[in-house]
N, C-alpha and C positions, 0 to 999 in steps of 0.2 A: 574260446569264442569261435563259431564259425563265421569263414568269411564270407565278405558280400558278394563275389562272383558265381555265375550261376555254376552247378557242380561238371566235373565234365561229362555225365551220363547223359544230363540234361544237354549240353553243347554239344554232343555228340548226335543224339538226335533230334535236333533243330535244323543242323548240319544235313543231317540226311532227308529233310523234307525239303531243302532249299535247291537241293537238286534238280532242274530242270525248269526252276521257276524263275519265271520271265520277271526282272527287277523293275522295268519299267511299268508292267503293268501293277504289282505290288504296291510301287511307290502311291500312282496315282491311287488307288487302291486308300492305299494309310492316308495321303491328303484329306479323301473323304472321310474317314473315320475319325479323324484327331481335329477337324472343323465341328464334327456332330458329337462328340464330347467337349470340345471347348461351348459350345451351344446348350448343354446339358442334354442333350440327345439320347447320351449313355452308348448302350451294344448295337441299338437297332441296326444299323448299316453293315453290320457283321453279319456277312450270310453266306459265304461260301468258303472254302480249304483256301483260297488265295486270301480272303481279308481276315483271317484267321490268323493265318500264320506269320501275315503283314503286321496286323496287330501285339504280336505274340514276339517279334523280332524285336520291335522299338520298345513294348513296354514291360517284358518279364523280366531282362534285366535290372532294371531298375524297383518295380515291386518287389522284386526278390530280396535287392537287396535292401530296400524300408523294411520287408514284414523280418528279412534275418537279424535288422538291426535292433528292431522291437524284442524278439525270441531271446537274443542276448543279452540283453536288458534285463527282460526275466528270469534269465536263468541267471545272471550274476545275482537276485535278489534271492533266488530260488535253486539253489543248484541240487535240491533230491527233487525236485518235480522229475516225474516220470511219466507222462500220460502216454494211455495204450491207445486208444479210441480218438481219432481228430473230426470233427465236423467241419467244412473249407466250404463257406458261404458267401455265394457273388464269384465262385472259383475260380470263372472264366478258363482260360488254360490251362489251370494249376498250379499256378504260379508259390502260391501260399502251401500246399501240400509238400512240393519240393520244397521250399527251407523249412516247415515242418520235419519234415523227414532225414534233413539234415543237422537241425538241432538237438532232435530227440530219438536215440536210436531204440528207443520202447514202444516208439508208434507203429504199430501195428496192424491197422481197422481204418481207412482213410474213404469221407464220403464226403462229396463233393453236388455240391447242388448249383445250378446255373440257369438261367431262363432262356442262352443261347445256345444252340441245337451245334453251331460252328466250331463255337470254341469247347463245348463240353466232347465234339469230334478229335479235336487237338488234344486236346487234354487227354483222352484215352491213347491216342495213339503217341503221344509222345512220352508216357509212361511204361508202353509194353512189354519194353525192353530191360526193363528196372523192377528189378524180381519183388523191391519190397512197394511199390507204389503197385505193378500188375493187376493186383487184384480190387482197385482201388473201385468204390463205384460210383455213379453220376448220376440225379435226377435232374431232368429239366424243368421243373417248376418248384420255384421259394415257398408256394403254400404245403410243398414237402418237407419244410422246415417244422412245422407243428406235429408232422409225426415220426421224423427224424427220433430214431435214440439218442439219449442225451451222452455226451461226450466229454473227456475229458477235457479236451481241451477243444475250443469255439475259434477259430476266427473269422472277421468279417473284413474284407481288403478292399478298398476302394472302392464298398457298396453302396454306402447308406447314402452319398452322395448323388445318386442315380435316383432316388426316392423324392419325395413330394413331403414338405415340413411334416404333413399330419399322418404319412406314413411310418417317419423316422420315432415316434414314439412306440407303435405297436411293435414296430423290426427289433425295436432295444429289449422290450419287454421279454418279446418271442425270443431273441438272440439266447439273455439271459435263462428262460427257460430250459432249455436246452442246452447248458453249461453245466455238466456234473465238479468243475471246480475252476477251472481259468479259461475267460473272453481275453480277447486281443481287436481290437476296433482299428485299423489305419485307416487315416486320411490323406489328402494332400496337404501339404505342410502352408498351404494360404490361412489367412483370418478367417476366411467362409468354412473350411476342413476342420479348422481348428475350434470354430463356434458349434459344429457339428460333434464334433468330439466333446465338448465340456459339459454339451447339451445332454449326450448319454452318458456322461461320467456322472452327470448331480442327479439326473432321474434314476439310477443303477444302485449308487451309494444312497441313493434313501429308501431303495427296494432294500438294504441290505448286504451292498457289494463294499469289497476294501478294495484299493487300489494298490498295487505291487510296483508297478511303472507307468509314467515316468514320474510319479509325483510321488514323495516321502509323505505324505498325508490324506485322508478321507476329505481334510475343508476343503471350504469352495477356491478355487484356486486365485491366487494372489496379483495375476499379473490383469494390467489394464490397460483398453485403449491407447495410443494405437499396437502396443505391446501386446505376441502371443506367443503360446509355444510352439517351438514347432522345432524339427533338427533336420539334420541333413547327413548322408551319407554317399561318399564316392565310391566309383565303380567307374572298371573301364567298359567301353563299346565293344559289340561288335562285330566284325567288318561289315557284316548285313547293315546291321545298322546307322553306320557310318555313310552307307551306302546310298540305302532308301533316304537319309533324312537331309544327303547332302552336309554331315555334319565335318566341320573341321579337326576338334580335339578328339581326342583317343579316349575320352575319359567323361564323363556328368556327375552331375549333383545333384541326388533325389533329395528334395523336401519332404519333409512328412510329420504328422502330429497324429498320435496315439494313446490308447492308454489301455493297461493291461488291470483286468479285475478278477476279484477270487473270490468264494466263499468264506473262506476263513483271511482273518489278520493275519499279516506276516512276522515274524518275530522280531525282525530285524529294519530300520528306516535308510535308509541312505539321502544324503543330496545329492541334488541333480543340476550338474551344471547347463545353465542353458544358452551359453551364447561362448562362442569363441575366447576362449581366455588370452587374456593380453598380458607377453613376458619378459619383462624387462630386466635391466641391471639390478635394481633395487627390488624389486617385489613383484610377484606373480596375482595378478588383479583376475575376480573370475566373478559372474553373477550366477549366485546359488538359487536354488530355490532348495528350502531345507524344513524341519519341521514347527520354525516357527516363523515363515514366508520368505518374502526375497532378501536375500544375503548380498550384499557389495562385499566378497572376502578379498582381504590381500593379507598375502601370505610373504614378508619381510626374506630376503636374504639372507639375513644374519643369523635366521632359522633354518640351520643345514640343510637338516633332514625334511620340515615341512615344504622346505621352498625347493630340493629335488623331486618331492611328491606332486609338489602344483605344478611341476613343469612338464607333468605328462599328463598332467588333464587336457581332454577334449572337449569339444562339443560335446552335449549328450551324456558322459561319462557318470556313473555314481560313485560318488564319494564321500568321505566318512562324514556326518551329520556336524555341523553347526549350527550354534544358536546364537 
């Protein structure tokens, strides 16, 4: 599995754009930006190499490591996927491209489309350096997505949320079009991400898509108000980041809800643990979602070998199918 820390090619030139850059103005910089996405705002106030890279400091780590924790996810369901061709939609930085790249060492062809002029600046240059991203290319307009080639592998990272309800139908549609075999959708791991995600899982799987992760099934998914999915992955900060954000711990917790779809059925189902499993003297207690809906599994002690296996379940984790 790759890990969730950004790679160091990536750290290394981050590292070298931060050079000379003034923190304080940075900081106040990201203030404004992470008001105007809490606001639903989106990129707009992203307009120059400082709110760029301000941007790019507090939040590629953490995207990085949601969209690597999704990638792993698929590959544990899918370990001969080999895609040569990536499409990186809503790219921003690039964020998705790099654990693309880190996942998959058959990609190849990496194209990147973004509506900001800033961060699609970053993104090229913070690739340069990285002989297999280099040649990577960038358009700055989404309606280049309809004549994009289609790709092996699609993903869309913290985009459809920037969108307008009556948008987020055609982007799924257009998404899928241009998916020669597996879409990856991330959201923020809230109710409103998560209602945005199921919303393109149901309309996808009845265009004809099968879902690979995180859910062991095509049905409509099982869980209900105020209950949703969503998982989370650690990573450490940092020091930029620690820095601009005034943050104390060394370390956060990306949220995130996803779901990865393919042309063809997979062979194989797994469950999907979806909340922290609780482990006790007596029995390893875990909420499944499996292929025949939500599981309360407890896995007994007195079962060696099953209750060493439940004790290394995570969050998130697939494991072997109950019913």
């Amino acid at each position: 599995m790759t890990p969730p820390s950004l790679p160091a090619a990536l750290r290394a030139a981050l590292d070298a754009k931060l050079e000379g850059l003034s923190r304080r103005d940075a900081a106040s910089r990201l203030a404004l930006i992470s008001k105007t996405y809490r606001d639903g705002g989106g990129s707009i106030t992203i307009k120059s190499e400082v709110d760029a890279l301000a941007y790019a400091l507090v939040r590629m780590p953490a995207t990085y490591a949601a969209v690597t924790a999704c990638l792993n996810a698929l590959v544990e369901v899918r370990p001969d996927f080999s895609p040569h061709r990536l499409l990186d939609v809503g790219a921003g930085p690039g964020t998705a491209s790099w654990a693309a790249a880190e996942a998959f060492s058959s990609l190849r062809d990496f194209t990147l489309l973004d509506v900001n002029a800033a961060l699609q600046t970053l993104a090229l240059d913070l690739a340069r350096l990285y002989p297999r991203l280099a040649a990577m290319t960038c358009r700055r307009d989404i309606s280049a997505l309809d004549e994009a080639e289609p790709a092996d592998l699609v993903i869309a990272s913290y985009m459809i949320g920037e969108l307008g309800e009556a948008e987020r139908h055609g982007i799924a549609e257009r998404l899928w079009s241009r998916t020669r075999d597996t879409l990856l959708v991330v959201e923020p791991g809230t109710p409103a991400g998560y209602e945005r995600i199921i919303s393109l899982r149901a309309q996808l799987v009845a265009s004809g898509a099968h879902v690979v992760a995180p859910c062991p099934h095509d049905h409509p998914c099982p869980l209900s108000a105020p209950d949703w999915c969503h998982f989370a992955q650690r990573l450490p900060r940092l020091r930029a980041h620690i820095q601009l954000k005034g943050a104390e711990l060394p370390f956060e917790d990306e949220k995130f809800s996803y779901v990865v779809l393919t042309r063809e059925p997979v062979p194989q189902r797994f469950a999907r643990v979806l909340a922290p499993p609780s482990t006790g003297k007596v029995e390893v207690s875990a909420k499944l979602c499996t292929t025949g809906g939500i599981q309360a599994a407890k896995v007994p002690r007195r079962d060696k070998a099953a209750y060493a296996t439940a004790r290394r379940w995570r969050w998130g984790d697939a494991v072997s199918n109950q019913r």
